[in-house]
Structures are given as C-alpha cells and as structure tokens.
Backbone as ProteinMPNN parsed JSONL, in Angstrom:
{"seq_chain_A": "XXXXXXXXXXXXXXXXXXXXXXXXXXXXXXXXXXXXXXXXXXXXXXXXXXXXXXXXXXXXXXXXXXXXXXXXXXXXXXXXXXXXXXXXXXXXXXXXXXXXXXXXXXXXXXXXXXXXXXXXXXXXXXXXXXXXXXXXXXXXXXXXXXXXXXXXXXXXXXXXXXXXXXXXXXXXXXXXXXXXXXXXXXXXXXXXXXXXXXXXXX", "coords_chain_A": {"N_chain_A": [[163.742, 188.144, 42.577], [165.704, 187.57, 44.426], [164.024, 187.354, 46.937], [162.698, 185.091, 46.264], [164.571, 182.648, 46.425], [165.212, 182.923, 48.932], [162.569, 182.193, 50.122], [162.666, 179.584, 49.232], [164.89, 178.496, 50.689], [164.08, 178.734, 53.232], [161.584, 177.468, 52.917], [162.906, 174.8, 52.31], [164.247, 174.21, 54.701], [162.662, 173.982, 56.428], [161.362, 171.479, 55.971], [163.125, 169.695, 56.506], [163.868, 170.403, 59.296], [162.355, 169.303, 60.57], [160.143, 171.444, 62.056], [157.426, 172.699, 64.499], [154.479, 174.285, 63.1], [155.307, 176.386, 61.123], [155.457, 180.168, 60.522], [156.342, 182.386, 58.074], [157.269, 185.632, 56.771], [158.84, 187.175, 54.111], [159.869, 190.141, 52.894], [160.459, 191.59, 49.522], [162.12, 193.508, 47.148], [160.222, 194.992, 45.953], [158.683, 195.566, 48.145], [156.557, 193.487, 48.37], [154.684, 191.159, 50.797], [155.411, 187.936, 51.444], [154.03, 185.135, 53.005], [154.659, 181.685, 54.048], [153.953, 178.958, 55.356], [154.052, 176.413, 57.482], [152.872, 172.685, 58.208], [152.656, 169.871, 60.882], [150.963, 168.168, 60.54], [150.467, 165.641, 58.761], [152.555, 164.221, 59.693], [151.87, 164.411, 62.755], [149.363, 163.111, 63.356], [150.091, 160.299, 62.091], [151.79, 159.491, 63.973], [150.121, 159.633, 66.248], [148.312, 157.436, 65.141], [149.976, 155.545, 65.778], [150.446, 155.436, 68.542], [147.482, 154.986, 69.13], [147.005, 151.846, 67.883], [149.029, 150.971, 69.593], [147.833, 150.989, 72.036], [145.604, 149.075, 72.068], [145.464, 146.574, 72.178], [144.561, 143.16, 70.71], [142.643, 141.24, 72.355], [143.196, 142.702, 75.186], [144.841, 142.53, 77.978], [144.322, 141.092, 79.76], [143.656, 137.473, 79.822], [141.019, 134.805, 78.406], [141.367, 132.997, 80.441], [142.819, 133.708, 82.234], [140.289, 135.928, 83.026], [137.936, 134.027, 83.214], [139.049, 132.798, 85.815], [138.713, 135.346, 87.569], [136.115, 135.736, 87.444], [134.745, 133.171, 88.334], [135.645, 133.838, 91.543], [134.738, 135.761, 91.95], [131.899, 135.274, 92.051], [131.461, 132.454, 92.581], [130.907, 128.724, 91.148], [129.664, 127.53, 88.482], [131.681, 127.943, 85.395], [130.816, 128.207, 82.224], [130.48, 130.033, 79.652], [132.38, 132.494, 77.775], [133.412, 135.226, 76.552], [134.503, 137.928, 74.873], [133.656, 140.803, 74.786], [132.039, 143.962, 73.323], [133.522, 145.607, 75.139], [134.691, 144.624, 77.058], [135.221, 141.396, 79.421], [132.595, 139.165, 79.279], [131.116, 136.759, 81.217], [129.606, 133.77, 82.135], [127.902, 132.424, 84.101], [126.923, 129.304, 86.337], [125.853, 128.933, 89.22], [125.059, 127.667, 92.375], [121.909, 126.472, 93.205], [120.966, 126.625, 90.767], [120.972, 128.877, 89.405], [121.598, 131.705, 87.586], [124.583, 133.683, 86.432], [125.974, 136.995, 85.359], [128.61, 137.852, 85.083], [131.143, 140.47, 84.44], [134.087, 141.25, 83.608], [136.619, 143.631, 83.212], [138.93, 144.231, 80.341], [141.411, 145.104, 80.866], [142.511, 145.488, 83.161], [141.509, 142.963, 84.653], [139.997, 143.577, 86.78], [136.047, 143.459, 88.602], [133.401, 144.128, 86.909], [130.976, 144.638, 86.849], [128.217, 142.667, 87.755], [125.7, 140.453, 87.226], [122.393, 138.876, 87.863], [120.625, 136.084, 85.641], [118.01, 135.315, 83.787], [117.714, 132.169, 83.24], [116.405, 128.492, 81.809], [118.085, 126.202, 81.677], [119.756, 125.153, 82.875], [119.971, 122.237, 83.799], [120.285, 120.918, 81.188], [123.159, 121.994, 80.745], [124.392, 120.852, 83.74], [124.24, 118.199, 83.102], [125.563, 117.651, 80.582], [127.919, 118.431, 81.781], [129.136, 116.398, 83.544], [130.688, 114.486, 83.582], [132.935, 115.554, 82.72], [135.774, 116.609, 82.736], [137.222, 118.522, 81.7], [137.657, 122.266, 82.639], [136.01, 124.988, 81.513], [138.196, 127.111, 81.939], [140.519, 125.678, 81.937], [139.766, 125.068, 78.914], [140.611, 127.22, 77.579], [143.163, 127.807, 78.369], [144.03, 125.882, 76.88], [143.512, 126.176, 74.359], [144.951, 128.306, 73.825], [147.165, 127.665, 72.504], [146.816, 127.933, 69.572], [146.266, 130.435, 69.373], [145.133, 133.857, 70.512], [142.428, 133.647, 72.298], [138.78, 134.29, 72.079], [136.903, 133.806, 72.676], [135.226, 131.417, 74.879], [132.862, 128.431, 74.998], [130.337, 126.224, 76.363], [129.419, 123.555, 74.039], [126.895, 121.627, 74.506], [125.076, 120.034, 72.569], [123.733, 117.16, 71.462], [126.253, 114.17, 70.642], [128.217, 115.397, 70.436], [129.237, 116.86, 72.07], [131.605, 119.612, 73.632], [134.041, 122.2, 74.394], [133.237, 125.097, 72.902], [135.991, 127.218, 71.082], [137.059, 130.812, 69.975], [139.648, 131.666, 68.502], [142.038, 134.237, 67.958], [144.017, 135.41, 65.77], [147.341, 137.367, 65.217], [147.278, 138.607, 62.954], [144.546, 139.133, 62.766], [142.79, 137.092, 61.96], [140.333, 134.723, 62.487], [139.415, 131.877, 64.04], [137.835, 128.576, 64.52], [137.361, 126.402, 67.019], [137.14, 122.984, 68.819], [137.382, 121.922, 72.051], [137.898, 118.735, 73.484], [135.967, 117.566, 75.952], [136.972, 116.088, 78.451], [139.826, 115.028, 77.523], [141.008, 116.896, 76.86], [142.17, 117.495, 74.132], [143.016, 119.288, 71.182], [140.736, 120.543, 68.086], [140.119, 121.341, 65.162], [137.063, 123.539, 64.324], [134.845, 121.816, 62.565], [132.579, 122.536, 61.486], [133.209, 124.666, 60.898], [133.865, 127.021, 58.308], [136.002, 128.41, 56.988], [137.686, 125.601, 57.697], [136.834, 123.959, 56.096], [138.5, 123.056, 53.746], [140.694, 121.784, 54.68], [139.563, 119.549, 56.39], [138.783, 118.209, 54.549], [138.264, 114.712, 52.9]], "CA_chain_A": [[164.433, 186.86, 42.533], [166.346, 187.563, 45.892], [163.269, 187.074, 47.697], [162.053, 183.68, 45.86], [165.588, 181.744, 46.761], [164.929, 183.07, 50.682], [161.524, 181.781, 50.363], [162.886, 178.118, 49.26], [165.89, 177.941, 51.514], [162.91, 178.691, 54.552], [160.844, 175.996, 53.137], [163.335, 173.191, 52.646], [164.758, 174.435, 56.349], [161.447, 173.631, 57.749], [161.102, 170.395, 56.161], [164.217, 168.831, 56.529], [164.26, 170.566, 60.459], [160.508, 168.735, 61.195], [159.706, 171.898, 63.116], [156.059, 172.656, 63.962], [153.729, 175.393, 62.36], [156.174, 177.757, 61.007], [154.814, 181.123, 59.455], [157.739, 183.165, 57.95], [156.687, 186.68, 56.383], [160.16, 187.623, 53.727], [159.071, 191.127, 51.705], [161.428, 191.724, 48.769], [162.59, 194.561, 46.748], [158.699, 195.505, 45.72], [157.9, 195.556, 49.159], [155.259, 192.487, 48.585], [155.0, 190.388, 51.45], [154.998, 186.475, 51.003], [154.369, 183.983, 53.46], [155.178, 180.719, 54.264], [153.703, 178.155, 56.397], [154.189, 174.362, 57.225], [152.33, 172.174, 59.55], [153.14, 168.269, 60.616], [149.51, 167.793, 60.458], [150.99, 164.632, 58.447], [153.095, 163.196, 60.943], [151.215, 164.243, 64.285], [148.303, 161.939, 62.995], [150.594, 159.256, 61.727], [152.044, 159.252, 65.731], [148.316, 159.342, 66.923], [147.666, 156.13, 65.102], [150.575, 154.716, 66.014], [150.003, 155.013, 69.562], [146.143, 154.423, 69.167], [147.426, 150.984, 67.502], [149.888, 150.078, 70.434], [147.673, 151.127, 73.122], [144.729, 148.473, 72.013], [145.333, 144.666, 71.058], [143.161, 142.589, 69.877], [142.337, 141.008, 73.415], [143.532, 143.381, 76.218], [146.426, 142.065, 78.74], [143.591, 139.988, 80.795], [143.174, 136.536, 78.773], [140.195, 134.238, 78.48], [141.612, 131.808, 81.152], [142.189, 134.82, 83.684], [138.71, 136.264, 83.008], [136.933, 133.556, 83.954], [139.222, 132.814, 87.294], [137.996, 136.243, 87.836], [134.726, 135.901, 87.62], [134.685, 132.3, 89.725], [136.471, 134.474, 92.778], [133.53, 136.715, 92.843], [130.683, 134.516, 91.532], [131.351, 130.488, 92.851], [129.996, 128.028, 90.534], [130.813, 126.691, 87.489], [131.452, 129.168, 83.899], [129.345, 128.223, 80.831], [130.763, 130.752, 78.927], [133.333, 133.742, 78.344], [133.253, 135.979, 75.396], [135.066, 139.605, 74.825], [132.278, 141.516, 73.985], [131.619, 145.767, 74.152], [135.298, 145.874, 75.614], [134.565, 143.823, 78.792], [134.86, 139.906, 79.651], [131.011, 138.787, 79.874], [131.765, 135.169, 81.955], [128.424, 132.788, 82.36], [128.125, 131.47, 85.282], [126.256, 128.803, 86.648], [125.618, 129.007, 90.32], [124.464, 126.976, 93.216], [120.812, 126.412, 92.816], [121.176, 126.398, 89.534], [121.002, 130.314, 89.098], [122.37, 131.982, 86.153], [125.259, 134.868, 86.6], [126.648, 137.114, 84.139], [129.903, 138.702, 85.49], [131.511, 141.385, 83.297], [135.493, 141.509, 83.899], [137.256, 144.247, 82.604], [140.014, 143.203, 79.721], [143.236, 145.402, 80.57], [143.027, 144.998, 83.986], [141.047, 142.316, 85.614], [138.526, 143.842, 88.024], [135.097, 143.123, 88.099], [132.969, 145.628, 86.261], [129.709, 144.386, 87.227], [127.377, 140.952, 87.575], [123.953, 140.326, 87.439], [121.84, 137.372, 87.668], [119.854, 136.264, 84.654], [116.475, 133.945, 83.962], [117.811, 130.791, 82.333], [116.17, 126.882, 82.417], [119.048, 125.462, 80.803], [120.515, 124.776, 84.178], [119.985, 120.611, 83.962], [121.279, 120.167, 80.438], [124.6, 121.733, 81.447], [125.306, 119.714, 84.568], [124.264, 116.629, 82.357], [127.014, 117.911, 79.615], [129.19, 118.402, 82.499], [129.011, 115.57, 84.571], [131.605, 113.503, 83.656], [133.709, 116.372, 82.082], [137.44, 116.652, 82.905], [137.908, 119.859, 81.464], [136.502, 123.366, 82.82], [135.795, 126.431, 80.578], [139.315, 127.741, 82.212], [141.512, 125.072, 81.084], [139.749, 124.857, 77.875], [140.923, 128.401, 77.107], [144.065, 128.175, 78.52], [144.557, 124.375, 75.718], [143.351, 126.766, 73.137], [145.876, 129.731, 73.624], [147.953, 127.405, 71.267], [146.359, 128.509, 68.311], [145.981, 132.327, 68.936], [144.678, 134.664, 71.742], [141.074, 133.257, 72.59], [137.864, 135.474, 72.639], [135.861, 133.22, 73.405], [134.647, 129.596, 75.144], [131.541, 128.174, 75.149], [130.049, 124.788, 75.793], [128.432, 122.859, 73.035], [126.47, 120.752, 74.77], [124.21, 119.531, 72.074], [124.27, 115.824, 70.554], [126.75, 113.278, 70.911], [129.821, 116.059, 69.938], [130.065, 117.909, 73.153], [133.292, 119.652, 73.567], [133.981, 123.424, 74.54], [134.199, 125.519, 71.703], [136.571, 128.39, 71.075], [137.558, 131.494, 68.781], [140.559, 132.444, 68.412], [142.575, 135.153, 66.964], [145.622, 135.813, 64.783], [147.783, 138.767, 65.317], [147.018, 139.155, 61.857], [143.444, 139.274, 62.57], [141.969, 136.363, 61.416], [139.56, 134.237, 63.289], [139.403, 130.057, 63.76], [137.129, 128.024, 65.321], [138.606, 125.015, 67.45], [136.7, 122.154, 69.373], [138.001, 121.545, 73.133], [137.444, 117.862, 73.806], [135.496, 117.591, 77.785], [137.513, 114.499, 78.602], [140.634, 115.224, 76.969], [141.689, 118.843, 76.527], [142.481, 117.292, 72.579], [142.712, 120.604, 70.618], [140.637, 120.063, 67.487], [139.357, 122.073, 64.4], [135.701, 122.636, 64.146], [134.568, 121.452, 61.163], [131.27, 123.613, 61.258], [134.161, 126.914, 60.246], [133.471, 127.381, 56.832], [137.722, 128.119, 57.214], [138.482, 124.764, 57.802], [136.378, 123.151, 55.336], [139.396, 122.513, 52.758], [141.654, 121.002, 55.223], [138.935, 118.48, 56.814], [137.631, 116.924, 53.563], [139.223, 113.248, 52.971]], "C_chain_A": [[165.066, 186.542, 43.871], [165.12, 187.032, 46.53], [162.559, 185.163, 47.23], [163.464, 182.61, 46.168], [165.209, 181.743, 48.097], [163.58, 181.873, 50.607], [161.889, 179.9, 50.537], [164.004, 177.671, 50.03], [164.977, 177.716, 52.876], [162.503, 176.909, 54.181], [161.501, 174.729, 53.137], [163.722, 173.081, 54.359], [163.598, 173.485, 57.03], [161.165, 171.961, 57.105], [161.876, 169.538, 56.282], [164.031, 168.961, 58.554], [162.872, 169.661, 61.273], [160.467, 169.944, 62.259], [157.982, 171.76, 63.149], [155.4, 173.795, 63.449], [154.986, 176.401, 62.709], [155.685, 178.625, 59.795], [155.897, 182.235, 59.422], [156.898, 184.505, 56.94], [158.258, 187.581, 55.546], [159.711, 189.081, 53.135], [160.824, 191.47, 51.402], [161.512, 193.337, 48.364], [161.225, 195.74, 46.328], [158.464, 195.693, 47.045], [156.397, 194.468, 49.2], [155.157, 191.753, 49.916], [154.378, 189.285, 51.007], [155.055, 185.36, 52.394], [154.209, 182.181, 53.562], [155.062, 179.536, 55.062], [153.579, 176.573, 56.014], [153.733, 173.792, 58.462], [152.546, 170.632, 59.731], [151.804, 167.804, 60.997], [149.995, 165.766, 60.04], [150.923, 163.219, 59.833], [152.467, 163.23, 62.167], [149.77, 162.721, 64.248], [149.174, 160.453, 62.651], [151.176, 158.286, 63.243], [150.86, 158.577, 66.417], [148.1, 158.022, 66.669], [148.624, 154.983, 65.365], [150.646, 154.221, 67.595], [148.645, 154.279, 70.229], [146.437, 152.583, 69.043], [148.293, 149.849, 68.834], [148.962, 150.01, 72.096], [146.131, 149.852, 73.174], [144.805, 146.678, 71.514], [144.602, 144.38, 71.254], [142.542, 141.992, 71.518], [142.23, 141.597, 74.575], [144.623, 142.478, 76.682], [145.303, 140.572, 79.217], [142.992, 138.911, 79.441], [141.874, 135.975, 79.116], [140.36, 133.734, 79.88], [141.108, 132.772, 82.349], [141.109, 135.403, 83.602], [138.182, 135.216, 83.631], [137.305, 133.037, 85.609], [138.959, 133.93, 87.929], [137.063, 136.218, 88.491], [134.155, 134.874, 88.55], [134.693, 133.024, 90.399], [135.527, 135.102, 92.687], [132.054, 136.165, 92.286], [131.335, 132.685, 92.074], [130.619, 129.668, 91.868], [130.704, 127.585, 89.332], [130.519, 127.269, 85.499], [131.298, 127.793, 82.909], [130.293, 128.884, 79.86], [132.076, 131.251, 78.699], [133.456, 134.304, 76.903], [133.434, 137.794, 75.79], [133.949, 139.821, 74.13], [131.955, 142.817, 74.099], [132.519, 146.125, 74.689], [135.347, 145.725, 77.413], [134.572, 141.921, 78.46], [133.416, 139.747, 79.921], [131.469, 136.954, 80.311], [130.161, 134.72, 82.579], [128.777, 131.929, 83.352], [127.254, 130.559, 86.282], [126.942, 128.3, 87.838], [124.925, 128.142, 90.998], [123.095, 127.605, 93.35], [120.395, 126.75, 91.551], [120.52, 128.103, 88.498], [122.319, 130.527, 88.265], [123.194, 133.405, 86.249], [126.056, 135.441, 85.272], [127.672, 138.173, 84.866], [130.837, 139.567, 84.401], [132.914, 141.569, 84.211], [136.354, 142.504, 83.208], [138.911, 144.122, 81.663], [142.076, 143.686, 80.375], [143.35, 144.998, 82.183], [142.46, 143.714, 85.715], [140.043, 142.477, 86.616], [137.201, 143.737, 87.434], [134.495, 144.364, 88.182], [131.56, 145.668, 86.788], [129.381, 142.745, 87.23], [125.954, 141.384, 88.251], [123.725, 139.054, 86.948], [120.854, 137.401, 86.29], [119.066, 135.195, 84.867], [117.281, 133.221, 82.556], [117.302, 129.208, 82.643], [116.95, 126.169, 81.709], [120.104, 124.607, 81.899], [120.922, 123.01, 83.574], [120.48, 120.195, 82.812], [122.567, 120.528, 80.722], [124.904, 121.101, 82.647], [125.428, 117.999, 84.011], [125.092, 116.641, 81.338], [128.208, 117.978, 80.268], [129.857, 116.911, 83.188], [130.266, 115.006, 84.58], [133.139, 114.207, 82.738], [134.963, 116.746, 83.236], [138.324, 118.102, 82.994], [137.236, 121.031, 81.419], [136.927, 124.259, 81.884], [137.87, 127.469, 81.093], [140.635, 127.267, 81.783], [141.239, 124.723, 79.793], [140.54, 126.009, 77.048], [142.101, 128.785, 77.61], [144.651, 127.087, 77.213], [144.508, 125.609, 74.024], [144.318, 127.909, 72.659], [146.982, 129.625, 72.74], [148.281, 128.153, 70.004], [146.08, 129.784, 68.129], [145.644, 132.929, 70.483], [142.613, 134.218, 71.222], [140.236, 134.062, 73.147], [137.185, 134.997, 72.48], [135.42, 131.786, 73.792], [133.285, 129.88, 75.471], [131.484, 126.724, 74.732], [128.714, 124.448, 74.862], [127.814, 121.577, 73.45], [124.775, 119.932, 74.216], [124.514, 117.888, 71.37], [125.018, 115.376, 71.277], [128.739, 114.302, 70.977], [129.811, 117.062, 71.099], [131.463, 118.511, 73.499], [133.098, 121.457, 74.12], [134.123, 124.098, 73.46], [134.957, 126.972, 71.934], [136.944, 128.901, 69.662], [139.012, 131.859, 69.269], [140.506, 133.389, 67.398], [143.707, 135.647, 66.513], [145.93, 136.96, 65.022], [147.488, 139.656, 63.568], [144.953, 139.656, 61.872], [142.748, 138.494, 62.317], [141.529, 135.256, 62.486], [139.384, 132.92, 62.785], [138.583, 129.375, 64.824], [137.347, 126.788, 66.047], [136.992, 124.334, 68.641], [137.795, 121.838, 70.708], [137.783, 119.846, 73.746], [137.172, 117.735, 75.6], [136.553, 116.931, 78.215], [138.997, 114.77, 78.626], [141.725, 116.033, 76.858], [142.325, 118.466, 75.009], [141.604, 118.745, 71.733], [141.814, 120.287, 69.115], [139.681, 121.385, 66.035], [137.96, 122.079, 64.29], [135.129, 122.888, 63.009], [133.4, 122.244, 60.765], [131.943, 125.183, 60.877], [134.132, 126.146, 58.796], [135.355, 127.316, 56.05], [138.485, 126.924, 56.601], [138.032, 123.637, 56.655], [137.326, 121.742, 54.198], [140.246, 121.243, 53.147], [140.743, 119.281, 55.761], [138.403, 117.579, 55.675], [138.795, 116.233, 53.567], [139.067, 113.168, 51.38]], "O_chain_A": [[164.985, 185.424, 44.379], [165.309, 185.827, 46.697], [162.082, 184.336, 48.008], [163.071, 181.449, 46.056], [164.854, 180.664, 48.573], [163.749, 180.744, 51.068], [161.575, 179.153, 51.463], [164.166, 176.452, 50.093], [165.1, 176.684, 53.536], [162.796, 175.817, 54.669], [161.049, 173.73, 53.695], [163.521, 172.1, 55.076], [163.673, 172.582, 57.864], [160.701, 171.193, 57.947], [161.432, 168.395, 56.18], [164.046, 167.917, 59.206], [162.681, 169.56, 62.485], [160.74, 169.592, 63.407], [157.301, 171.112, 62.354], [156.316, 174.612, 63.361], [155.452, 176.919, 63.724], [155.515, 178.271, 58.628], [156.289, 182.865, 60.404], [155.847, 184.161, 56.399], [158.787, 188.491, 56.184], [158.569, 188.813, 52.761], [161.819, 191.577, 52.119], [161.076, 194.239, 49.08], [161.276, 196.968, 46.396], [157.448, 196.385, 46.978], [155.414, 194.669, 49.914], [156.336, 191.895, 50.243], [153.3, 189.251, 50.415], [156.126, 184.841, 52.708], [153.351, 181.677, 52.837], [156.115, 179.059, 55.486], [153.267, 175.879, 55.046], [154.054, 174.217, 59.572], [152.626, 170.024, 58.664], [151.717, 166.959, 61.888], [149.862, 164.85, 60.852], [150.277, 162.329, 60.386], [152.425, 162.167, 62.787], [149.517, 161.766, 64.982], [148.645, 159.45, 63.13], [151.084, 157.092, 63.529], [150.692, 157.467, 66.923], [147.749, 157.288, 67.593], [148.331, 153.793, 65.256], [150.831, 153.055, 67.942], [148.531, 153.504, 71.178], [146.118, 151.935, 70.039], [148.251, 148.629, 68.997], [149.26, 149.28, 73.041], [145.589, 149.732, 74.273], [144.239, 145.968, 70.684], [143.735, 144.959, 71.909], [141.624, 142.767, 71.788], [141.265, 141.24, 75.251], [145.25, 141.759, 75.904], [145.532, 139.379, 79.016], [142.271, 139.218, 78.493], [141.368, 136.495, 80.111], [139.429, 134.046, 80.622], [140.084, 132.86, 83.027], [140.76, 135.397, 84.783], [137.888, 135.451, 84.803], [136.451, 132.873, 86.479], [138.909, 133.717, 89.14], [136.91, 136.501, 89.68], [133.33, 135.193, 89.406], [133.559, 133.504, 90.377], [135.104, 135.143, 93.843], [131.145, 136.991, 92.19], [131.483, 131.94, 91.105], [129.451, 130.041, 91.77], [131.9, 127.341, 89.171], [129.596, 127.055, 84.713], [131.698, 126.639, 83.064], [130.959, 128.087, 79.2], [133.003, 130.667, 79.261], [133.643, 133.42, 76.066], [132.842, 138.557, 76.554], [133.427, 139.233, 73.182], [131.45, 143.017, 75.204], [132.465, 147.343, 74.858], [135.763, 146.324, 78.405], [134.047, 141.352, 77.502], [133.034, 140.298, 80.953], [132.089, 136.185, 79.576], [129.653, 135.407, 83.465], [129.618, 131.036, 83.453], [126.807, 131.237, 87.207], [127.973, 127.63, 87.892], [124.003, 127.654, 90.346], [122.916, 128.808, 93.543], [119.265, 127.222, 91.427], [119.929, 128.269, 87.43], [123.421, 129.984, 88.201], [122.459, 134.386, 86.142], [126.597, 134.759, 84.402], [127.29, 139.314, 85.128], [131.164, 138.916, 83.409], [132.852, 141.975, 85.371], [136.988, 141.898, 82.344], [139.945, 143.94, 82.304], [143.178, 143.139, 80.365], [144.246, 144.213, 82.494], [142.749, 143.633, 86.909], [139.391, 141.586, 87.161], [136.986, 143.842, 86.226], [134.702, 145.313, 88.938], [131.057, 146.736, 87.134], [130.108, 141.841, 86.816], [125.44, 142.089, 89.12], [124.316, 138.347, 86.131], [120.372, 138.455, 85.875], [119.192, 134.336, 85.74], [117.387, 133.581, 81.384], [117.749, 128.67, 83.655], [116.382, 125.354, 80.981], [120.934, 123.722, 81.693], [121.986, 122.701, 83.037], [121.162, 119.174, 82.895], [123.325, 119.594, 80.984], [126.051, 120.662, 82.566], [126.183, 117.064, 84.278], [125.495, 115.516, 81.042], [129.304, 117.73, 79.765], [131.051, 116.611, 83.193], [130.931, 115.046, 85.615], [134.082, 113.564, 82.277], [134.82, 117.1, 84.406], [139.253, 118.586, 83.641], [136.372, 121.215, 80.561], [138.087, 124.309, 81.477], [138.422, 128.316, 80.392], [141.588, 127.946, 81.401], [142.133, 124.106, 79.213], [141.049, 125.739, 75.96], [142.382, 129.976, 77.478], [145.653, 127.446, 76.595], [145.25, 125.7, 73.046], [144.462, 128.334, 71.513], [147.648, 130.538, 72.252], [149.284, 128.693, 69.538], [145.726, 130.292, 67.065], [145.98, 132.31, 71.492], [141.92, 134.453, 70.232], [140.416, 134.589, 74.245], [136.297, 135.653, 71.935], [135.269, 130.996, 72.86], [132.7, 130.86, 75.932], [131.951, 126.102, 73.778], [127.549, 124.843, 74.899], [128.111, 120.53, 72.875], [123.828, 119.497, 74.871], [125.584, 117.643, 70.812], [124.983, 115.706, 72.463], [129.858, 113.966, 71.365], [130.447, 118.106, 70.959], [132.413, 117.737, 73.623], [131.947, 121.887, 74.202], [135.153, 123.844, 72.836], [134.596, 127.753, 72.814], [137.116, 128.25, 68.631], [139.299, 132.297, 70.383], [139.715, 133.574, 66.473], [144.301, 136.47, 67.21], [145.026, 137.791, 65.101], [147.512, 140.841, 63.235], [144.361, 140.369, 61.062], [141.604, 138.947, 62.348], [142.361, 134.912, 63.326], [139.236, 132.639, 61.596], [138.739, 129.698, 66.002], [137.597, 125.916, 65.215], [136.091, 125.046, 69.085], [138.957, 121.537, 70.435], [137.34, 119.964, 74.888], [138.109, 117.81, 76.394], [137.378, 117.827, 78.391], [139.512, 114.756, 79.744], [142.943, 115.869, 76.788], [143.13, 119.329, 74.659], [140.43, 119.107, 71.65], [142.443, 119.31, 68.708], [138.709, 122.09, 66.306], [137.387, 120.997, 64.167], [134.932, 123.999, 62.515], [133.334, 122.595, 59.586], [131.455, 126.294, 60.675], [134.346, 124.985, 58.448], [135.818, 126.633, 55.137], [139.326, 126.872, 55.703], [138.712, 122.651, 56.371], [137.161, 120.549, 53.946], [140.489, 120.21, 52.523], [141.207, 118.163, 55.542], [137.776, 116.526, 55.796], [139.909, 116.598, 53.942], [139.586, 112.243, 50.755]]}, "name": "protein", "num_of_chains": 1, "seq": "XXXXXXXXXXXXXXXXXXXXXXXXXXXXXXXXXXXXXXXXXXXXXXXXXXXXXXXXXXXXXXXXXXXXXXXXXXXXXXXXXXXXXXXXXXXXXXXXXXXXXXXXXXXXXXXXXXXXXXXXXXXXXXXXXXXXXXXXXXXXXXXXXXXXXXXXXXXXXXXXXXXXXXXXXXXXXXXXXXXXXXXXXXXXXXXXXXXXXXXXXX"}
C-alpha cells in the first residue's frame, strides 16, 4: 500500500509539474519494482501545430499588388495575370513584342524565383481589352484587398463584360469571386460564383 500512494503522489507531481519524460522506478516492501513514465507527447505536438499554423497564412507577407510590382521591375511590360500557386507568385506578363513572360515571385519575401518566356497568340486580344483601360492588374488587386487577401487577378477579356477578375480570401478561409471594373476600379461581385448567386437575384 506504501508503495501505491508514492506511485500516485509521482504521477500527479509530474502532471501538474509539465515536466518531460519522467521514468521513476519505487520498489516496495515485496521488493517488486514499478515504474512510472509520462511523456508531453500531447502538448509538444499541440505547440508544433501551433507554430506550424502561425508560421504560414493563407497568402504569405508579399500581397498580390506587390507581386506583380515585382515582377514588372524585372520583366517590363504589362501583367495579364497573378495567381498564388505551388507557394510562389506566378505573374503573366506581356512584353514588348508581344512576348509572353511568366515570372515566379516568392510569397514571404518578394524576390524573384525564376521567369521564363512562354508561346502564347493571345497577345492582340489583350492590348484590344486593354486599350482604353484605366486600371492595371496592380491596382486591381490592390481595389480588391477590400474584401479579403487576394490570390489572384486575371483579365476577362471576353465579350462586352471585361473587367479584371479576382479571388479573394477570408481569414476564415472562404473564397469570393469579385469583378474589377477596367475604367473604374468599381469593386463588384461576380455573378458567375455560384456564392453569390442568392444575393444577385432580383
């Protein structure tokens, strides 16, 4: 009996004291030996994911806007694109002579990771979507930062509804699709999110 009180004064010790792996060895009046071990297996993992958690947001530090002034500064021309993707900025960039660049910006801290040119003939409808456009891929994604942290612009330059579009994203996680007006910078839901469906009917 002496030896089974020792045993439980050890174990509350160790869990009240949070030490780490403690192996205690008491032998009683039989001479049995009993031991005793406790590990914060628990809590070391619970730490782990709490730092894993703080050390990753949903975007990195480097936003949409700064990504693609990035990728200008070492590519000239005029971004198309910008989409977090693989845990790099990929920034579209359409270049003098109407060459196609894909610049990869790194999210936490801005440097460029790589660029390479790509085969695109799409050149002539974007300067004819651009032409008379007001608002570049950099201030569309800085109009949009309203509504969340933005991972991604891209122009929609099909039809009569041209506009930049963007995703955002909620600290909660959840993802919205927004219309940039060229012209304008008028922030606007886009009615093609499945999301917004409820709110847009009349």
């Amino acid at each position: 009996m002496k030896r089974n009180i020792v045993i439980a004064v050890v174990t509350a010790a160790a869990l009240v004291g949070g030490g780490t792996a403690t192996a205690l060895a008491v032998a009683g009046d039989d001479d049995d030996t009993t031991s005793v071990t406790r590990t914060d297996d628990g809590r070391d993992d619970a730490r782990d994911d709490d730092r894993d958690g703080a050390a990753a947001p949903a975007a990195g530090k480097v936003t949409a806007a700064e990504a693609i002034a990035a990728a200008l500064d070492h590519t000239p021309g005029t971004a198309v694109s910008a989409e977090l993707d693989d845990g790099s900025w990929e920034i579209d960039v359409l270049a003098e002579g109407d060459t196609w660049h894909t610049v990869r910006i790194a999210p936490d801290s801005g440097k460029v990771l790589g660029a390479q040119q790509d085969d695109e003939d799409d050149a002539a409808e974007v300067r004819a979507a651009l032409k008379n456009a007001k608002v570049t891929a950099e201030q569309a994604a800085k109009t949009a930062e309203s509504k969340g942290t933005v991972v991604s612009v891209d122009l929609d330059d099909d039809g009569d509804d041209q506009a930049w579009e963007t995703e955002t994203r909620a600290s909660g996680g959840d993802e919205r699709d927004w219309k940039v007006d060229l012209r304008s910078a008028t922030v606007t839901a886009d009615r093609d999110d499945d999301s917004d469906d409820d709110s847009d009917d009349d």
